[in-house]
N, C-alpha and C positions, 0 to 999 in steps of 0.2 A: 154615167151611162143611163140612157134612156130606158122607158119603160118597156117600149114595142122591141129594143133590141134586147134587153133581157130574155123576152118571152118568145123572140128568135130564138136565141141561144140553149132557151130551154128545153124547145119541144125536140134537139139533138142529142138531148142531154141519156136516151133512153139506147142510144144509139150501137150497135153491138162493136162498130169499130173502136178498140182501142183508142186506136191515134183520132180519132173525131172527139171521143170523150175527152182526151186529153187537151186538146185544142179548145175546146167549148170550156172546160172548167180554166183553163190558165187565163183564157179570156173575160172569165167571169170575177176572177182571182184579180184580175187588174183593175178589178172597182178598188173604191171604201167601202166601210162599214156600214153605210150613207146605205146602199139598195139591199140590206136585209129586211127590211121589212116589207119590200116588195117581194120580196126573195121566199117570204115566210105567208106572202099573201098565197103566193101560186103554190107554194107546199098542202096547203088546206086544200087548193080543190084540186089538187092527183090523187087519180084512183090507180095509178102508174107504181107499184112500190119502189123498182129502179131509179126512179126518177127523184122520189121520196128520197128515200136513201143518199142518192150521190146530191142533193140538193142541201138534207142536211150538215151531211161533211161538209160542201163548200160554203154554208153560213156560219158553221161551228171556225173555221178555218179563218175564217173573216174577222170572227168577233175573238177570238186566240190571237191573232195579230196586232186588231187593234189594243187590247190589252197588254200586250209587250208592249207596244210602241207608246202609249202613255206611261206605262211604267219608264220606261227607260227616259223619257221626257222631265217625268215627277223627280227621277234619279238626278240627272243633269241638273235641276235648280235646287238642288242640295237637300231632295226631299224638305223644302220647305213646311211645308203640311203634313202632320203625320196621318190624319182623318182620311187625306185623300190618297196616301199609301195602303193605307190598310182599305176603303174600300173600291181600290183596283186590285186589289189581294179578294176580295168577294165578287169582284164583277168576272173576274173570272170563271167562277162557277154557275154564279148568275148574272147573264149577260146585259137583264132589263132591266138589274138595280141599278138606282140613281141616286146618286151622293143627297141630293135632297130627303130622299126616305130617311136615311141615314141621322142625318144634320137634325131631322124633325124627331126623331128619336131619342138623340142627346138634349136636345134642348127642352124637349119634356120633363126629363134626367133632370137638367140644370136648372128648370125655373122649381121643381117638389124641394131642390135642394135649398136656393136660393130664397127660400118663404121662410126657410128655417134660422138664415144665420142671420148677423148682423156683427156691426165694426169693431163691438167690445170684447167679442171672444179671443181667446187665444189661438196661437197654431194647432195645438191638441185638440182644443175645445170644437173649432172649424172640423177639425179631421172626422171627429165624432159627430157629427152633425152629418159629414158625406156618409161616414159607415153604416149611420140607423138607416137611414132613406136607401140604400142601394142596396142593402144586406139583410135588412130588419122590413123594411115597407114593401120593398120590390122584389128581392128575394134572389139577388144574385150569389150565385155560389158555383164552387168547383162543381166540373162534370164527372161526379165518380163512376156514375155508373156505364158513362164511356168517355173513358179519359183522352181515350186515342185518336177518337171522332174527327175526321174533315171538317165538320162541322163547330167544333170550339176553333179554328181560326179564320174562322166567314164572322165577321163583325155582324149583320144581319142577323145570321143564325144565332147567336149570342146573346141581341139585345128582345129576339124574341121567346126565346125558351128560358132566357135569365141563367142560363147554364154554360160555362167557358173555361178555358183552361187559365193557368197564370198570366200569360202576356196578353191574349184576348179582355179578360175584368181590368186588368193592369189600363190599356190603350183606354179604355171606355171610362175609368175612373180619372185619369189625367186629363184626358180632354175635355170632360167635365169641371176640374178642379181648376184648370186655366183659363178656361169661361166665365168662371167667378171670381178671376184675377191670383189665385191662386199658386205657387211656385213649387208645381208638384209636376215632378219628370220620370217616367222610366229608367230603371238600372239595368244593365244588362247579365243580369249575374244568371250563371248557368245552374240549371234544373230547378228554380224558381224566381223568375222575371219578379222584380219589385219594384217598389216607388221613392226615391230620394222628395222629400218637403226641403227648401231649397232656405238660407235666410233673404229677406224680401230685397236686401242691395244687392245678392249677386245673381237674381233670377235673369235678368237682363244679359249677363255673362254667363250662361250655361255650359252654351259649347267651348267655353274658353276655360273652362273650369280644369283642374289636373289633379286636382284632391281633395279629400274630400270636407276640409275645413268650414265650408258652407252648410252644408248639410244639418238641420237640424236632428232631423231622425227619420229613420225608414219607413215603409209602410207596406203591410203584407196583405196584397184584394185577396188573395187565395184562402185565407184564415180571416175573412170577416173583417179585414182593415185592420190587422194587429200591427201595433205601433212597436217598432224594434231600432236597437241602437249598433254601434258599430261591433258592440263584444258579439252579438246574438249573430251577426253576419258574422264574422269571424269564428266562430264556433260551426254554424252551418259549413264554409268553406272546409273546415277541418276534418269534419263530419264527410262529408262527401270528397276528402282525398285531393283536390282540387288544389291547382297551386294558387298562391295567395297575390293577387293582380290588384292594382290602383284602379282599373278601369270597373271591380266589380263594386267601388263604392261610391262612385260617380253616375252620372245621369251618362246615358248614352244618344246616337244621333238618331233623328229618324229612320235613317237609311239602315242603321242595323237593328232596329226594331222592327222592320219589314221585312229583311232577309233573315233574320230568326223565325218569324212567323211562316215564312215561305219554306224555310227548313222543316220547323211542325209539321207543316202538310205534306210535306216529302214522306218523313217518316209515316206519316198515319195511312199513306197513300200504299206505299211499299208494305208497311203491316196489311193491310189490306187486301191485297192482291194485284192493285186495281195500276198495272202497268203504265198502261197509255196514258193518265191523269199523271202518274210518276214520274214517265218520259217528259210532260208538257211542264210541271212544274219547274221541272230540274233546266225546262227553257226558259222559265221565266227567270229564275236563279242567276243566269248566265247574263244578264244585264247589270246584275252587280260582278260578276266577276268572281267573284269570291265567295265561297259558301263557306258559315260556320259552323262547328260541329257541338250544338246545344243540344238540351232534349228539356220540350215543350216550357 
């Protein structure tokens, strides 16, 4: 859509007839996401607030779509990337972040980490090498003092305040550890997301994985990278009444490490009050089909 027909479109935008509005926004609605920022030019200079107004719902509207429609894209090629699932899970909220921010943020991450180790240490030895640098230097830890926070599952919001819930430190600490060639995966285990360190011949067969044989030992971001075995996981399950699943000592797929996080936000959203974000979520949700019933 052109420039000049946009700013047709707009100046009926104020327009008291219903069915005019309607007609001018569904037309406007048949762009892409392509003339938001044309969109957002003409919004700075209304002194018009209706116009303001219905102009921001139909960028908001724009940039909520185009974010389903990538999701469900990412989904379709088997969430291959887990980085670029999790930040279409933050482009949602913010719509000018760019996986580059992102990327430059982990690679920061990875080169403080990367100065430290070298090829004689062990798998432990490595592990503790990532815990001081992200826990000890940089200073990531649980968000106690708002655990519930939207903002511990914004990847963004996380790598800036150093404050995240379990699967938020979890994503950020993996995709750092497999930048450094590392065989460190997500667990899906309920009410605290962990890390399986994988033995280095079966990293390549992750998703093919069915038990947890491979697995050398676990890894807790939430407690500062505490290193745990399968009894400490099994006692946790116990502990929390949970019936006892092959899938929570296994690495899990992308795709459900997205829609756990998308559940997070569900919940924190609903605690919250904050409806319409609830409503939009639980749309994004619906592109896997399937929601699971985790807590954070």
């Amino acid at each position: 859509m052109d420039t000049q027909k946009i700013k047709a479109l707009i100046t009926l935008l104020d327009d008291p007839s219903e069915e005019i509005f309607n007609t001018v926004e569904n037309e406007l609605l048949k762009a892409e996401v392509e003339i938001v920022p044309e969109l957002e030019k003409i919004w700075e200079t209304q002194t018009n607030g209706v116009v303001q107004y219905r102009l921001e719902n139909i960028i908001h509207t724009l940039q909520f779509r185009d974010v389903k429609k990538r999701l469900a894209e990412w989904k379709n090629n088997n969430g291959e990337d887990l980085l670029t699932g999790v930040w279409l899970v933050a482009k949602y909220q913010y719509p000018e972040l760019t996986f580059e921010e992102i990327d430059r943020s982990i690679e920061k991450l990875r080169k403080d980490i990367w100065l430290e180790l070298n090829e004689h240490l062990t798998a432990l030895e490595k592990v503790r090498v990532i815990n001081h640098i992200l826990f000890d230097v940089h200073g990531f830890s649980r968000n106690n003092s708002n655990f519930l926070s939207p903002q511990n599952s914004f990847i963004c919001d996380v790598l800036d305040t150093r404050k995240g819930n379990p699967i938020s430190l979890s994503v950020i600490y993996a995709e750092i550890a497999q930048r450094l060639g590392l065989p460190i995966y997500g667990v899906n285990l309920p009410k605290n997301y962990i890390l399986a360190y994988l033995d280095e011949p079966e990293q390549r067969d992750r998703v093919r994985l069915r038990d947890d044989a491979s697995v050398l030992f676990y890894i807790n971001p939430i407690n500062k990278g505490a290193v745990l075995g399968r009894r400490e996981i099994e006692q946790f399950i116990k502990q929390q009444k949970l019936e006892n699943k092959s899938s929570y000592f296994i690495p899990c797929s992308n795709i459900d490490t997205v829609k756990r996080i998308l559940n997070n936000l569900l919940i924190a959203y609903q605690q919250a009050g904050q409806v319409e974000k609830f409503e939009e979520v639980k749309e994004l949700m619906s592109v896997f089909a399937q929601k699971e019933d985790f807590n954070n």
